[in-house]
C-alpha positions in Angstrom: -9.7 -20.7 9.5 -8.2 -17.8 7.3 -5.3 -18.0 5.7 -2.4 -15.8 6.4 -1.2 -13.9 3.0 1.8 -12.0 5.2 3.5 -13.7 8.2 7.0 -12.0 9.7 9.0 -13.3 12.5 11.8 -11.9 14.8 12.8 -9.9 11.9 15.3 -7.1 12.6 16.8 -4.9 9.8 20.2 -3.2 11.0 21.8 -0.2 9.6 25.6 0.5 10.8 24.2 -1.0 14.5 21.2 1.2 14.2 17.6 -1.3 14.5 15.5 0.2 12.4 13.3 -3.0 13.1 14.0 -5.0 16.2 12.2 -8.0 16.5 9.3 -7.5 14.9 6.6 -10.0 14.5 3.3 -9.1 12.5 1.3 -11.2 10.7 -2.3 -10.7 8.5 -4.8 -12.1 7.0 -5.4 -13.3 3.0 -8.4 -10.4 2.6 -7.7 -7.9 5.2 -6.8 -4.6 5.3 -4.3 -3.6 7.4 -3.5 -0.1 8.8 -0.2 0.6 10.0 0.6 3.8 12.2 3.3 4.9 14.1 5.6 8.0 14.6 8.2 9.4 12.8 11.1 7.2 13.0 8.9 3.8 13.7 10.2 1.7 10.9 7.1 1.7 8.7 9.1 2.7 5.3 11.5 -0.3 6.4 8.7 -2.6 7.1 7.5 -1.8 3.5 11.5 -2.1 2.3 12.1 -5.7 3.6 8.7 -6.8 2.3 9.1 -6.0 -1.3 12.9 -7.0 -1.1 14.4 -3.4 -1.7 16.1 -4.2 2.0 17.4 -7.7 3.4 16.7 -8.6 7.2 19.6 -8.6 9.4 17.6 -11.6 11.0 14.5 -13.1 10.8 12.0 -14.0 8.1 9.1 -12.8 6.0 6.6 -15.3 4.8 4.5 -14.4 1.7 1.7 -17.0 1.0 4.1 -19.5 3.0 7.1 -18.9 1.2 9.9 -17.0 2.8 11.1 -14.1 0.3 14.2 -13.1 1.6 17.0 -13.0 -0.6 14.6 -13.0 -3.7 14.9 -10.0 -5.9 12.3 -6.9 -5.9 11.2 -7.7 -9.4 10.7 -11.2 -8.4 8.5 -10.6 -5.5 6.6 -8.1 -7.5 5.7 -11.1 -9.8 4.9 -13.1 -7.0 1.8 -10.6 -6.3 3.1 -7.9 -4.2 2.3 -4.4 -5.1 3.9 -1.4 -3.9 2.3 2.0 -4.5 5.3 5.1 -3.0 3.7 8.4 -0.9 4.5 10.4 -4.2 2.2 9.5 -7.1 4.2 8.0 -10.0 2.3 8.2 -13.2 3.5 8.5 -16.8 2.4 12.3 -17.1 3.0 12.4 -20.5 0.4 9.7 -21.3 -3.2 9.9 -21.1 -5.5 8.7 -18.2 -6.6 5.4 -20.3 -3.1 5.1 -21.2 -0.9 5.2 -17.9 -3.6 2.1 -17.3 -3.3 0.0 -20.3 0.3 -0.3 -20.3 0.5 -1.8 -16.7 -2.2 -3.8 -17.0 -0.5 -5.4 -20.5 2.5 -7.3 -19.1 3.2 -8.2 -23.3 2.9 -5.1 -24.4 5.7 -1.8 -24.4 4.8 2.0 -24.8 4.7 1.7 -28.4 2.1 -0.8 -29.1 0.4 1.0 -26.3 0.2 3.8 -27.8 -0.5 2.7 -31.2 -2.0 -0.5 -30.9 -5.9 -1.7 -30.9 -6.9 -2.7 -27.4 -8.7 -6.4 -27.5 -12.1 -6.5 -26.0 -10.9 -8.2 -22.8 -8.0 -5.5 -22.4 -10.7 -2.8 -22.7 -12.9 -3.9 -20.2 -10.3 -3.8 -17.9 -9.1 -0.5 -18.2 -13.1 0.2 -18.6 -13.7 -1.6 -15.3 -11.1 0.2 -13.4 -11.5 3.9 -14.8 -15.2 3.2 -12.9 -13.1 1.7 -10.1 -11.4 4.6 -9.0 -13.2 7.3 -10.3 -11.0 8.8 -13.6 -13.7 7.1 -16.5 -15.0 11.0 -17.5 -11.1 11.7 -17.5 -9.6 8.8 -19.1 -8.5 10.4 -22.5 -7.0 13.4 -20.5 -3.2 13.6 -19.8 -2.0 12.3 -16.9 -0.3 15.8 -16.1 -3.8 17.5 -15.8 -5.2 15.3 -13.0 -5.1 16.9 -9.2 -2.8 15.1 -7.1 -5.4 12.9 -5.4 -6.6 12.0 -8.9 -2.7 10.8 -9.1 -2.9 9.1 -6.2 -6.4 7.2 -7.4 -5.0 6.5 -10.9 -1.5 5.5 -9.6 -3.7 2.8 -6.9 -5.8 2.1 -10.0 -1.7 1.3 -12.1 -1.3 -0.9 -9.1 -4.5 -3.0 -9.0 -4.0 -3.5 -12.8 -1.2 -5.8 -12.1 -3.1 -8.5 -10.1 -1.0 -7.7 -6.9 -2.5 -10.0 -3.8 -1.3 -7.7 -1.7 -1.2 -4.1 -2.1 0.9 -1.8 -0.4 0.0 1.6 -0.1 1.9 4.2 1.8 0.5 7.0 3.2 -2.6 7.4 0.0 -3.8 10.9 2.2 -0.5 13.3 2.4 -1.0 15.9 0.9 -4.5 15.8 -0.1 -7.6 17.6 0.0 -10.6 16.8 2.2 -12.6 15.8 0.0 -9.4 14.0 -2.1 -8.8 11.8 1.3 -12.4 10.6 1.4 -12.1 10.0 -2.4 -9.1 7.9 -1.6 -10.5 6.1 1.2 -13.6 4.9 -0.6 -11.6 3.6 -3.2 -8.8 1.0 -0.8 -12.1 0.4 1.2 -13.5 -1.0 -2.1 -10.7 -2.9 -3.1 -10.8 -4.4 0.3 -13.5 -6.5 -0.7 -11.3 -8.5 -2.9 -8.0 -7.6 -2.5 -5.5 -7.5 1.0 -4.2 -4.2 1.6 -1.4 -2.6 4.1 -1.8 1.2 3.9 0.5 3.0 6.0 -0.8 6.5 7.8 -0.3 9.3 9.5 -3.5 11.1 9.0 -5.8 9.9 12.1 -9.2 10.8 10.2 -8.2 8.8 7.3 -7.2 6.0 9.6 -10.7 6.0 11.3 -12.3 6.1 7.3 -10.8 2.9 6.2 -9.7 1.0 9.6 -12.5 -1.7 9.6 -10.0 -4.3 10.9 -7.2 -4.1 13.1 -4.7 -1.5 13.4 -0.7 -2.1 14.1 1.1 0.5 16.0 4.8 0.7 15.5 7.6 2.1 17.5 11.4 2.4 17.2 10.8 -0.8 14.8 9.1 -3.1 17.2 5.3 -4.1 17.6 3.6 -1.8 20.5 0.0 -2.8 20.3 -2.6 -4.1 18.3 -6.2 -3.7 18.1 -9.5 -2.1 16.6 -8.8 1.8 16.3 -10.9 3.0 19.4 -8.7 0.4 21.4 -5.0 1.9 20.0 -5.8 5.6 20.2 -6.7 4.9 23.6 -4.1 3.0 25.1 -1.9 4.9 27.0 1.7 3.7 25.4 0.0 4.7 21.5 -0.6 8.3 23.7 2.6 8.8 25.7 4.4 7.7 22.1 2.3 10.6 19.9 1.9 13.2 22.1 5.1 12.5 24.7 2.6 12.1 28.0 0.4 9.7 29.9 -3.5 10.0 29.9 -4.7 11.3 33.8 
């Protein structure tokens, strides 16, 4: 039986009587990659909120690993192994490539002995290993500032996964990005997948169908409407009347 890395129950989040999550049980996987949809207004930025700690539940509880996190602070639960990557890329653009890298990836080590200390061997191949990873090894020794902003997104996912996170989550990797930047991205969460559990949060519907090998979870006005494999939820007719405002004939 798997193991489940993320379990949430009855948990509401209220804002001056306003549920932006109402009830809301979810629960995945150690190892899976979760996509999370919804409309405008859903609750997926809260979801993300209460998860990391940057928002406390009104009621309920969230479980990471078995342990429930509320009341513990962000920085806490980022040490605990969950990893939070923002829609806008946030990357030291003043640094190089190899750089933004090797200073999240040593937790000892500030921007000075970054940038004027000798890597180790081990601390090079890991910022060697994931400049293949995501694509940015020809480009490591350029600045950060240069990179297109689905290179950002890549290196930013790449800052993420240097911190050991067990869980990473990723919200919304595609805005804004080229076609061939989205398939890029896609490649890249659907090969850290394989050893790493992932919540990425959408609204692009092709991305979605590029990386949703497991289940998706559709959200609206903060609650759970359905769950399923992605030809089940873009055909059920509450995911329809929800997008699009009508039922299917």
């Amino acid at each position: 039986m798997m193991s489940k890395i993320l379990e949430i129950e009855d948990l509401t989040v209220s804002f001056d009587g306003f549920k932006a999550l109402n009830n809301l049980n979810f629960s995945m996987n150690a190892g899976e990659l979760r996509v999370i949809i919804g409309p405008n207004g859903a609750g997926k930025t809260t979801f993300l909120d209460v998860i990391t700690g940057k928002v406390q539940p009104t009621k309920g509880r969230v479980l990471f690993k078995g342990r429930n996190i509320k009341k513990i602070p962000e920085f806490k639960i980022a040490r605990m192994g969950i990893g939070r990557k923002f829609q806008t890329p946030r990357v030291y653009l003043n640094l190089t490539v190899r750089d933004n890298l090797d200073l999240v990836s040593n937790q000892n080590k500030n921007v000075l002995s970054t940038l004027f200390g000798r890597a180790n061997n081990n601390e090079t191949r890991t910022v060697g290993g994931l400049l293949e990873t995501i694509g940015l090894d020809t480009k490591a020794n350029l600045s950060a500032s240069l990179l297109s902003h689905g290179e950002k997104q890549r290196l930013e996912i790449g800052m993420l996964v240097a911190q050991s996170p067990d869980l990473l989550l990723v919200d919304e990797p595609a805005a804004g990005l080229t076609d061939e930047e989205t398939e890029n991205v896609g490649a890249l969460l659907l090969s850290l997948a394989q050893s790493h559990s992932i919540i990425a949060i959408e609204h692009d519907m092709e991305f979605v169908r590029q990386i949703a090998n497991d289940k998706v979870t559709v959200l609206h006005q903060g609650a759970l409407l359905c769950e399923g494999k992605m030809d089940e939820v873009q055909n059920d007719p509450r995911v329809i009347e929800v997008y699009l405002g009508e039922t299917p004939d």
